[in-house]
C-alpha positions, -999 to 999 in steps of 0.1 A, spaced: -426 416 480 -456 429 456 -428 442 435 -407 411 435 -443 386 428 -449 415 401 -417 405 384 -417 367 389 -454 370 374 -446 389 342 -416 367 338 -437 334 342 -461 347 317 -451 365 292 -412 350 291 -432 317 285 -454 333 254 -426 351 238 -404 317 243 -428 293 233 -417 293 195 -389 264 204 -416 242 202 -436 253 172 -409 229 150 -417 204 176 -454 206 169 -452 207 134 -431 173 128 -454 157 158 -481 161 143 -476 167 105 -496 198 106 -493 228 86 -474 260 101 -503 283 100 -525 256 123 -495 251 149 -495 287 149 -527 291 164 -520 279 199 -497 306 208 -526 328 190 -550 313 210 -533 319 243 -525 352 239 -561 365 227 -578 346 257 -547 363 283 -559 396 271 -598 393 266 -600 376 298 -582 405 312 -615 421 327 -628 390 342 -595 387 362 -601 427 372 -635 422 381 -630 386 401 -602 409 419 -620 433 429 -649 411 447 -624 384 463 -590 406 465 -559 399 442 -547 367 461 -568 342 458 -577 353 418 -538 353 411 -531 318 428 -559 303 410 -545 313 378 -514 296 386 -534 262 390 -549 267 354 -520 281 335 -502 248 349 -526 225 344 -528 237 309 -493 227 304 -498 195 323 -524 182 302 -509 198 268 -483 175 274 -508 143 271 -518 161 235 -526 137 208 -537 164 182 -536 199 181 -572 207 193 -560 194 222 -528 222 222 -555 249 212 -580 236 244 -553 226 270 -525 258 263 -548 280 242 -578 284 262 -562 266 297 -533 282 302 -548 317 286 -571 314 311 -547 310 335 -527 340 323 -557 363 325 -561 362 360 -524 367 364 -511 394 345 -540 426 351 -547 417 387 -507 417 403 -503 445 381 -534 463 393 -522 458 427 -492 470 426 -503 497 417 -525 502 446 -490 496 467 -477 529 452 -478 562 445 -445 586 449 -426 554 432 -454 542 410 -437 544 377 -404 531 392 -418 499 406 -433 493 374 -409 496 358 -386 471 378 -417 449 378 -417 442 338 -382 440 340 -393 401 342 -404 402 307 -370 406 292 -347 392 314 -370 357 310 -371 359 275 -332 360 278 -334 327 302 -361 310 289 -355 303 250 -321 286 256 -338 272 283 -365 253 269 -346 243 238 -323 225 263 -355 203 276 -361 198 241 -332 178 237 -333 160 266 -367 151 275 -385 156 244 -417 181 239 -440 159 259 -413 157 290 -405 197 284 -441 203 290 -443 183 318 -411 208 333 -428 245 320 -457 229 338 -442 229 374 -424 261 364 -462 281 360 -474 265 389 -451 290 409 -472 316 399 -497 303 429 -463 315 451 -466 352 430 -498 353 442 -497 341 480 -473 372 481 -502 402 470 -511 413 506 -542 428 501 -551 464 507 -577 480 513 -585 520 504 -608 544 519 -625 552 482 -633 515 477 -665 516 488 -676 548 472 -671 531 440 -689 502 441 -690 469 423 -675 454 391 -711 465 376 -705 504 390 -674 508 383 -676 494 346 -705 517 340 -683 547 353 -658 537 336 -675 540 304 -691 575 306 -650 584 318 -640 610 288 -600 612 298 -601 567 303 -618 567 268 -594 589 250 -564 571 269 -580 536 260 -582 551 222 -543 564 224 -528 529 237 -549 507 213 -537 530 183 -497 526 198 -504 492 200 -511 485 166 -477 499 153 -459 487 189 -450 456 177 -441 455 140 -403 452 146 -407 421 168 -430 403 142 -413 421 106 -376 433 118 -356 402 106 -376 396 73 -369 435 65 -331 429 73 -331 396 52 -350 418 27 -316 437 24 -294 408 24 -288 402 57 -280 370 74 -303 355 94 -281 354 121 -273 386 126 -303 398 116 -320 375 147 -293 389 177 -304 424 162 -338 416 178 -314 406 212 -300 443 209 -337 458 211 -343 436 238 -313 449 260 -320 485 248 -354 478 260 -347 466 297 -323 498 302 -353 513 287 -380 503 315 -360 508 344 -348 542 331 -383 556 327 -396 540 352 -372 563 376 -379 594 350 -415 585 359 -410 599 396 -384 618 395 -401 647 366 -426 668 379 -462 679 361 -483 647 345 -469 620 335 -490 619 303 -460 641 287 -432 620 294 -456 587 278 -461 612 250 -426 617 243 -413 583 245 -443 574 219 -433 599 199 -394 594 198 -408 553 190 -428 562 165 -403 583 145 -376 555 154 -403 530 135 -407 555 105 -371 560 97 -363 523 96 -367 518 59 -344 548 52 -314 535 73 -299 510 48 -261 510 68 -257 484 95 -247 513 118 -275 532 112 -297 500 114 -282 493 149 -284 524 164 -320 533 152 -330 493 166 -306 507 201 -332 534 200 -365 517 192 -353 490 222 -354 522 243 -381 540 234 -408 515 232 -392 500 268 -398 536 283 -432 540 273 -445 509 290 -440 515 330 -453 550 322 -486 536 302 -495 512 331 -485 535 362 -503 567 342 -540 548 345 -543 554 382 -541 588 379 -571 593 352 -590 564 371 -579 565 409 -569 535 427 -599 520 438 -609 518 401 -576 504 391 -586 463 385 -618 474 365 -599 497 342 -568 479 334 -589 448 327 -611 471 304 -579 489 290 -561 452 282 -590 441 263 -595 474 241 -561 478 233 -561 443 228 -573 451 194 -545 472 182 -520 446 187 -535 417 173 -548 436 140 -506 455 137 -491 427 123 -516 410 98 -518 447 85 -480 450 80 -480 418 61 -508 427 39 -487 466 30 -454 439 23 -473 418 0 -491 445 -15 -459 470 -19 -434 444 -19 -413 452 11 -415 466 44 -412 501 34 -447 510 41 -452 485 71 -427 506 95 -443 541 81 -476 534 88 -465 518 121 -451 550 132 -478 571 123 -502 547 146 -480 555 178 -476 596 166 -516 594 165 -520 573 196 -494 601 210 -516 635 197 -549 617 219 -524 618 251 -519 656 246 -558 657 253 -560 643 287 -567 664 316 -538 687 332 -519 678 301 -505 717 295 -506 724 336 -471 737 345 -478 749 378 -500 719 392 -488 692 408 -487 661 392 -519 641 398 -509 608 424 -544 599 438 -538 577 470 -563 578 494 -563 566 526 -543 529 532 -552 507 556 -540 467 557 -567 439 553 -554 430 590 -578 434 621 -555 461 625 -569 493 600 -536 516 601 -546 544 580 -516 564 562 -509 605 551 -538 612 529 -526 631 494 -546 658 478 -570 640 449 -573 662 415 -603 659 396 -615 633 373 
């Protein structure tokens, strides 16, 4: 059931951002605004989802997942539900940029976080399946939404993405809450962010992930104007973003069982899939055949799909469980950065070089840094250890406390 809120909540969140472009030509003849100002409630939403990450995390861990998760539901809703009342675009930017963001960050880190806690043998694998929702809605939803488009208008289709969010209030009803024998060893918000912060391995792993975030998501933003660059058709050039997605879903689930199923850390096999993305992203301006082109997107879809479930199921084991809300609230927000500086920075190398050559180099060598600061974590060289899955003791927030097996804890 966590696993199955997990996936309704990634797809009710993110499907909606990455699907939200049907209405940007919406916007723009509605209100007679400029493309760069329409563009800024998407931008708006997204930076709020992320640097309100650790307010979510710390919100969690003082009232539990549930009730933070189902109130984020309300917002994220309401934000649609008054967007739809919009009479200018401040009222987009205040109503689905700040609203709804808000909404989304008290969503997103705390399900995730607590599924975490759920698992530990199968950590990377119900990850995996849980993020699933992010593709599979981006699939559903784009079609979708253009379809309310053209029969209730924007201010109607709102109205309908509205009561669509506010099922995220049933994602969360579903996060039975646990609680762990090493909770209250490490304290409050305030403890735990100060511990947090003196963490060498959390530092150098929030370092790695901001630096493959900046280069993550160049294909998404820069993929079809490099294919129009070389006389593509927009057409085919768009479904070869829908190939990346498919490539990446196969991706997810595959890693996610790799995850579990390959012994020692799991920091290598994050490694590797960073590195075989960031090589995929270098060698795209070389490939200049459509086969090549296809089979080296076939590979980035992959790649970048695998490392995901491993970057989010890997924190618990540098961190430990009961530190899990605090630090991937803190890890959101850093690597935050990353991906909202990657694609202004690709534009500026296009306009400076005058195509897109430079843009996918440099955006490979982000993720082969990001992947040389993973091969510093703790344990990262141990052969003969075993791989690091700290789960303390488990007991239900029933009146009944039934503890579970306790597994060995490695060191911080």
């Amino acid at each position: 059931m966590v696993v199955l809120s997990a996936f309704f909540q990634s797809a009710l969140v993110f499907g909606v951002l990455r699907s939200f472009g049907v209405f940007f030509v919406e916007f723009v003849a509605a209100f007679e605004e400029q493309a760069a100002r329409v563009s800024w409630i998407a931008s708006i939403g997204i930076a709020v989802q992320q640097f309100g990450s650790p307010v979510g995390s710390a919100l969690s861990t003082k009232f539990g997942p549930r009730p933070v998760v189902m109130a984020g539901g309300i917002l994220a809703a309401l934000g649609m539900l008054l967007a739809s009342f919009a009479t200018s675009l401040t009222h987009l930017y205040l109503s689905i940029g700040l609203l709804s963001g808000s909404g989304w960050a008290l969503t997103f880190t705390p399900t995730l976080a607590c599924l975490s806690r759920y698992f530990s043998r199968r950590r990377s694998l119900a990850t995996g399946l849980a993020l699933t929702g992010v593709g599979l809605s981006s699939f559903a939803f784009a079609p979708l939404f253009q379809w309310l488009l053209s029969h209730y208008a924007w201010r109607g289709a709102l109205l309908l993405v509205s009561a669509l969010s506010l099922h995220l209030v049933a994602c969360g009803a579903l996060l039975r809450p646990l609680f762990l024998t090493e909770d209250p060893a490490v304290g409050g918000p305030g403890a735990q962010l100060a511990s947090l912060l003196h963490h060498g391995p959390f530092l150098r792993y929030t370092v790695a992930l901001t630096l493959i975030n900046t280069g993550f998501f160049i294909p998404y933003v820069h993929l079809v104007a490099h294919l129009q660059d070389l006389n593509w058709d927009p057409l085919p050039a768009a479904f070869l973003l829908s190939v990346a997605a498919i490539s990446d879903l196969v991706g997810r689930v595959a890693s996610g069982w790799l995850g579990d199923a390959v012994p020692g850390p799991v920091a290598r096999l994050l490694m590797l899939w960073t590195t075989l993305t960031g090589v995929s992203l270098a060698l795209f301006p070389v490939a200049q055949a459509p086969t090549a082109l296809v089979a080296l997107t076939v590979a980035y879809g992959f790649t970048s799909g695998a490392l995901t479930p491993v970057a989010f199921s890997m924190l618990p084991e540098l961190v430990g469980t009961g530190r899990i809300y605090c630090g991937l609230g803190l890890l959101q927000m850093v690597e935050s950065i990353g991906g909202l500086l990657g694609a202004p920075l690709s534009g500026y190398l296009r306009d400076v070089t005058g195509n897109y050559t430079a843009s996918f180099v440099v955006a490979g060598v982000f993720l082969l840094a990001g992947s040389g600061v993973l091969i510093t974590l703790p344990h990262f060289f141990c052969f003969s250890a075993p791989t690091l899955k700290p789960q303390d003791l488990v007991t239900e927030a029933l009146d009944t406390k039934v503890p579970l097996p306790k597994e060995g804890l490695g060191e911080d």
